[in-house]
C-alpha positions in Angstrom: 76.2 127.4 116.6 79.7 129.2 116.0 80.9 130.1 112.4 84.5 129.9 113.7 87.1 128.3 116.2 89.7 130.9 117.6 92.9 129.7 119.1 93.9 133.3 120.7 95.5 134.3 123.8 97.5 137.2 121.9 97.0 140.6 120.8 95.7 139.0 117.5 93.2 136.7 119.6 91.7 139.6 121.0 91.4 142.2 118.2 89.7 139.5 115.9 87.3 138.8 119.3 86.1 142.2 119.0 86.2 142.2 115.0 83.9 139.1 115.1 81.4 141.0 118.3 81.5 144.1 115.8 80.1 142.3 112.8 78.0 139.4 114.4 80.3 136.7 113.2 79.5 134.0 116.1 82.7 132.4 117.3 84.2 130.1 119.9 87.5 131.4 121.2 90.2 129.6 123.3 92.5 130.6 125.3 94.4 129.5 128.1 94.4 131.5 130.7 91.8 133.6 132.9 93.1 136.4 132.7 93.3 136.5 128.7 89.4 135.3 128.9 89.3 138.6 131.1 90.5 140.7 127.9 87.8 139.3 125.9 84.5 141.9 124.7 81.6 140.6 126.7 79.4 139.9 123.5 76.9 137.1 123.0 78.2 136.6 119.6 81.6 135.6 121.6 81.7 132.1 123.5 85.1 131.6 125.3 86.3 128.5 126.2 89.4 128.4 129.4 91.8 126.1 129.7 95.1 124.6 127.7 93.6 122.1 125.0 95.7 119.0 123.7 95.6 117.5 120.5 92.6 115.0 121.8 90.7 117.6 123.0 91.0 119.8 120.1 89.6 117.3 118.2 86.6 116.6 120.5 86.0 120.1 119.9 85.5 120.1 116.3 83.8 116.9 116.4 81.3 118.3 118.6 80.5 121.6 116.7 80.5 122.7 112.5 83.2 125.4 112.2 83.2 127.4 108.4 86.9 128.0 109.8 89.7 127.1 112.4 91.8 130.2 113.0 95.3 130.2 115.0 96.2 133.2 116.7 98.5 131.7 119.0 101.5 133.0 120.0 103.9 132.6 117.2 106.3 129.9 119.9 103.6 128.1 120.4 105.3 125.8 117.7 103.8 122.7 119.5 99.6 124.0 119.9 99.4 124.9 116.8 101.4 121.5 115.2 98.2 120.1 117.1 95.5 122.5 115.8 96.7 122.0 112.0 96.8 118.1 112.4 92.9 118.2 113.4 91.9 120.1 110.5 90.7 118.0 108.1 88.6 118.5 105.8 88.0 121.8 107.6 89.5 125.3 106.5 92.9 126.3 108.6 93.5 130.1 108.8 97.4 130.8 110.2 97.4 134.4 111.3 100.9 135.6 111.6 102.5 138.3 113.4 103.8 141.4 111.1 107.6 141.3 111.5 109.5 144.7 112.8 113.2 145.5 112.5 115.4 144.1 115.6 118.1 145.7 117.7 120.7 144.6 119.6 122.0 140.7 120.0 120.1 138.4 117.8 120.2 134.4 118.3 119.0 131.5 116.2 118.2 129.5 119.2 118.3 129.5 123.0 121.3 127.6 123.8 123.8 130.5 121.9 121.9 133.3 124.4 123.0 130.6 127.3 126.3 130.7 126.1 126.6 134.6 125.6 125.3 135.2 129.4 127.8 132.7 130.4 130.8 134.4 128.8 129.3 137.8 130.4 128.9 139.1 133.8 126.4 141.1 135.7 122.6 140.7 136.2 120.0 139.3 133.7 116.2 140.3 133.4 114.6 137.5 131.0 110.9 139.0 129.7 111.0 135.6 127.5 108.2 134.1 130.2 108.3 130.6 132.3 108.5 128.0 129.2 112.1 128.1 129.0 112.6 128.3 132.5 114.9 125.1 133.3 117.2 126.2 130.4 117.8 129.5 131.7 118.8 127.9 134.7 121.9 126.2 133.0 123.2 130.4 133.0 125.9 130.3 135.8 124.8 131.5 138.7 121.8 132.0 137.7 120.1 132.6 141.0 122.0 135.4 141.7 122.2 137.1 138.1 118.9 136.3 136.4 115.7 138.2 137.4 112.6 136.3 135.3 109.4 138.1 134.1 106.1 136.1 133.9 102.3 136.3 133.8 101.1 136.2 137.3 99.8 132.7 137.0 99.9 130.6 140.2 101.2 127.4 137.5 103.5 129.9 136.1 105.3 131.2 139.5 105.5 127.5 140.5 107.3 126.4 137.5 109.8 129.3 138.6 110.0 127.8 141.6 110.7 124.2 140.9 113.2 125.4 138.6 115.0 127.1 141.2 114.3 130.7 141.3 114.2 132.9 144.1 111.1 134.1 145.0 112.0 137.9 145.1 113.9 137.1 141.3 110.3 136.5 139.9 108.6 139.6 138.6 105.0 138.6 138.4 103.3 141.1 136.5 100.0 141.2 133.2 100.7 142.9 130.0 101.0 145.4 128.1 104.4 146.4 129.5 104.9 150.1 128.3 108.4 151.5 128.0 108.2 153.0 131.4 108.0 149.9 132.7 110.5 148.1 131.1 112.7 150.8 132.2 111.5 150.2 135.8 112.2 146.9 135.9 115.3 146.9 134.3 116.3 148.9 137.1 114.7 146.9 139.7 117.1 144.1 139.1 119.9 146.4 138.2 120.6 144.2 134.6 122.9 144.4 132.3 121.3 142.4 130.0 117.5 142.2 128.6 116.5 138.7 127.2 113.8 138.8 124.9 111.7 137.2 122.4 111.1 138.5 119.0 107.7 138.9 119.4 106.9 141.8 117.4 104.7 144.9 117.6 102.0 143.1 119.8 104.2 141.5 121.8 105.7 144.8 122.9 109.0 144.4 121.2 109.8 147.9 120.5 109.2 149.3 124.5 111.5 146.7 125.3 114.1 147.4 123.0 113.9 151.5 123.3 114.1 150.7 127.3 117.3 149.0 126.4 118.6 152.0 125.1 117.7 154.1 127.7 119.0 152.0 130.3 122.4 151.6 128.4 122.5 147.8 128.3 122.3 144.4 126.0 119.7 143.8 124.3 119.7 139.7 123.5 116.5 138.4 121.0 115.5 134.8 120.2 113.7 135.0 116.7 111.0 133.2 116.3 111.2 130.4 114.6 110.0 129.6 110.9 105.8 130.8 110.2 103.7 130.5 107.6 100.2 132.3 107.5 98.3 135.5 106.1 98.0 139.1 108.0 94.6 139.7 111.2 93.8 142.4 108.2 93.2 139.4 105.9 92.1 137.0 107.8 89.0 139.6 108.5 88.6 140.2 104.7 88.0 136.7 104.3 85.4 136.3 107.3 83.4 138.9 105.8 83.5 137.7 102.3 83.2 133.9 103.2 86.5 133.5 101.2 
């Protein structure tokens, strides 16, 4: 039986994965994808479920199996999976781990709709790294298939979501994590942009290669900040697995 549930799919996800192999703390992790399953240590103290889980069958989990803890490592826009994790937990402990904050650069935006606006008022081409979610509302940027070059996981569900939304196929850069600087810089160039949409998804989400690839390149630099989190640091979220705090 597993002392914990992990919602991971992150940096965060993973380093506690191997934190929990390395000290024998048994834990079920989730995650969403196969290819974040992939990044997980190979341990038996590590069971890892696949698959995107609703609020029902989040539930069905911890109906099914005693968890000491529940711990969220989501990704910190993942407003609406971990809204569904916290309302499960009852009478069961709820650990929020949220992600260290760095300093931004560049163009920085409340919300979605004012980065719309600001590429609509501009010109030239657009590489979003902000993934598919918010897809359709890029779409609303004028001419969007011809300006706007979009970065995702290369997930079949992913690309089609591109697709129904209306990008071009050869506007979809289709490519796994971590994205160095070098990279950035590469595709940057590949779609010739003058503008770099981004989400502020600090250290572990590669934030600052981003950014410094901005500067290189000699162009925008546009961030949505993430919106309002509350949790505790990975660091003490370990201290209090090993002290049973």
């Amino acid at each position: 039986m597993s002392d914990v549930l992990i919602f991971g799919g992150t940096t965060e996800g993973r380093l506690l994965a191997e934190f929990c192999a390395e000290y024998e703390i048994s834990a079920d992790i989730c995650v969403t994808t196969d290819f974040g399953a992939n990044l997980l240590p190979k341990s038996k103290y590590i069971n890892i479920m696949t698959g995107r889980k609703n609020r029902d069958e989040i539930d069905e989990i911890l109906q099914k199996r005693r968890y000491t803890a529940v711990i969220d490592a989501t990704h910190p826009y993942a407003a609406e999976i971990t809204e569904n994790i916290k309302s499960v937990c009852t009478g069961i402990k709820y650990l929020r781990i949220k992600r260290n904050e760095i300093k931004l650069s560049g163009l920085i935006f409340d919300n979605l709709s004012e980065i719309i606006t600001l590429c609509n008022n501009s010109s030239g081409s657009i590489l979003s790294t902000m993934g598919c979610k918010e897809c359709h509302e890029i779409t609303t940027i004028k001419n969007f298939k011809e300006r706007v070059w979009i970065r995702i996981l290369p997930i079949e569900a992913n690309f089609r979501q591109c697709i129904e939304a209306g990008f071009p196929k050869e506007h979809i850069i289709a490519e796994n994590p971590p994205f160095s600087l070098e990279k950035n810089i590469s595709d940057i160039r590949l779609c010739n942009a003058e503008i770099l949409l981004t989400k502020e998804s600090g250290s572990a989400g590669g934030y600052s290669e981003k950014a410094k690839a901005a500067e290189i390149c000699g162009i925008r630099l546009v961030t949505l900040k993430r919106p309002p989190d509350e949790g505790i640091s990975l660091d003490e979220v370990k201290k209090l697995l090993l002290t049973g705090g």
